[in-house]
C-alpha positions in Angstrom: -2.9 -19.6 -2.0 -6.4 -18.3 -0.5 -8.9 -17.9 -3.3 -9.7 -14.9 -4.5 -12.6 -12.3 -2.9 -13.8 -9.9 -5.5 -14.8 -7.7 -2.5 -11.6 -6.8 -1.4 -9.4 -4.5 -3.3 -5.9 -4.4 -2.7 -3.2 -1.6 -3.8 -0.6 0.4 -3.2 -1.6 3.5 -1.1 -0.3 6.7 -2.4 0.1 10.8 -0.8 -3.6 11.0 -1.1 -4.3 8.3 1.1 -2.7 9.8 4.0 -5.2 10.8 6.3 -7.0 7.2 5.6 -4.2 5.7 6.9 -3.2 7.6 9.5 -7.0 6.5 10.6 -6.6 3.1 10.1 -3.0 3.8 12.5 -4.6 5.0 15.1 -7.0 1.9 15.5 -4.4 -0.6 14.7 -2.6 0.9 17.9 -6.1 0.7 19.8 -6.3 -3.1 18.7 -2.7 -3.8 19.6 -2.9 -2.0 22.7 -0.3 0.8 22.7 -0.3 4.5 22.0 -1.0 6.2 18.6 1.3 8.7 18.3 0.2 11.0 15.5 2.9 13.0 14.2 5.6 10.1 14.5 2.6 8.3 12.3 2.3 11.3 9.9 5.9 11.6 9.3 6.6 7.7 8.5 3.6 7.2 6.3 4.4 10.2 4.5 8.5 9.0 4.2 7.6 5.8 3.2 4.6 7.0 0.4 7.5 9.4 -1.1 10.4 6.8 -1.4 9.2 3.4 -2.2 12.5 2.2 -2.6 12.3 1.7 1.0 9.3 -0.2 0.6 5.4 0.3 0.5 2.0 0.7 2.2 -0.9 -2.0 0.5 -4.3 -0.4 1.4 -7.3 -3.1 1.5 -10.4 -1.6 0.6 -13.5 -3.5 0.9 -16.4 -2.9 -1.5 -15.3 0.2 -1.5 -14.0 1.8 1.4 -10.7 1.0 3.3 -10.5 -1.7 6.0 -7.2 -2.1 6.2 -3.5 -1.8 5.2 -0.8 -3.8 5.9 2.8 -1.8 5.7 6.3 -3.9 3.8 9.3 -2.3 4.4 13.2 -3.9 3.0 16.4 -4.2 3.8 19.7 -6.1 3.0 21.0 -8.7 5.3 24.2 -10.7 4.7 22.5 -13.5 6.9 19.3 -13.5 4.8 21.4 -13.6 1.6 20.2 -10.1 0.4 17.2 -8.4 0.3 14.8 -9.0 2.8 11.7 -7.4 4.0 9.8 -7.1 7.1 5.9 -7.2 7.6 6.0 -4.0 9.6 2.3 -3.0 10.6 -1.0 -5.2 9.4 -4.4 -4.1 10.5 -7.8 -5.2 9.2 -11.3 -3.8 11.0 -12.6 -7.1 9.4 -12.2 -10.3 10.9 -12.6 -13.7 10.1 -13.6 -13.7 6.5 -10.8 -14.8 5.2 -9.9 -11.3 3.8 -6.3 -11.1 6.4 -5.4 -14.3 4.1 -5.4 -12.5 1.0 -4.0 -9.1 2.1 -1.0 -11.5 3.6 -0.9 -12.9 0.0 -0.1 -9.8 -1.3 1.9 -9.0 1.2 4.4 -11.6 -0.2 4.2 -11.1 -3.3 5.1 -7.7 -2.7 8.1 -9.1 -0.6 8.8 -11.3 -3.6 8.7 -8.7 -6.1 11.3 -6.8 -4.3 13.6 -9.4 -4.7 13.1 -10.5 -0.4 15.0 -13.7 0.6 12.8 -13.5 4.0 9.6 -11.6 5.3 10.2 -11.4 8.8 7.3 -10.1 11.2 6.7 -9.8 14.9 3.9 -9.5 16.7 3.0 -9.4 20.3 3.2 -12.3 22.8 0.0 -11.9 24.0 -1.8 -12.0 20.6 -2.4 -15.7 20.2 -5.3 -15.2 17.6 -2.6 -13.3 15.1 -0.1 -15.9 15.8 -2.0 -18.9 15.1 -2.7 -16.7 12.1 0.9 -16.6 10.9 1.5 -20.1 11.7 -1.2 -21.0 8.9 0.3 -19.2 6.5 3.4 -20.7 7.3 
């Protein structure tokens, strides 16, 4: 468990955080190196802020303003035993403090709270610094 930073404040983002995210979408795809596509963006932030049940959006906000969000969607899988969820979009403007440790902390405890058997992610091959990231964290 990565201690604590009273800095950053993370929580669920809701309808009025829209445009924030769709912000923080748009350089996510810059940093991962494929195309923003806006309204695809609009539409699935929006979906997913109006029915949880198919999972949430945690916004990381950073004395103050937002620096991040990382997105958890679910499923059900008969090969994960159940529920499961998947760690769908993470993005941070803030790097190497430590903070991606603690969103991804409450990125499974959201999983667990839902019930997940398995948080599944996937990131690009390329991307050795976010891999080495997730093999940390195990």
């Amino acid at each position: 468990m990565t201690p604590p930073d009273d800095r950053l404040a993370v929580r669920p983002a809701t309808v009025d955080d829209l445009e924030e995210l769709l912000a923080l979408g748009r350089r996510y795809c810059d940093a991962d190196g494929h195309e923003f596509h806006e309204a695809r963006a609009r539409r699935a932030f929006a979906g997913l802020l109006a029915e949880p049940r198919w999972g949430t959006v945690l916004l990381a906000e950073l004395d103050g303003p937002a620096i991040g969000y990382a997105v958890v969607t679910v499923g059900y899988s008969i090969e994960s035993g159940g529920v499961e969820a998947l760690l769908d979009e993470v993005y941070l403007d803030v790097r190497g403090q430590g903070l991606g440790s603690i969103l991804l902390d409450r990125v499974m405890a959201e999983a667990r709270k839902r019930g997940a058997q398995r948080l599944f992610l996937e990131t690009e091959v390329a991307n050795e610094r976010a891999r080495a990231f997730y093999r940390r964290h195990g």
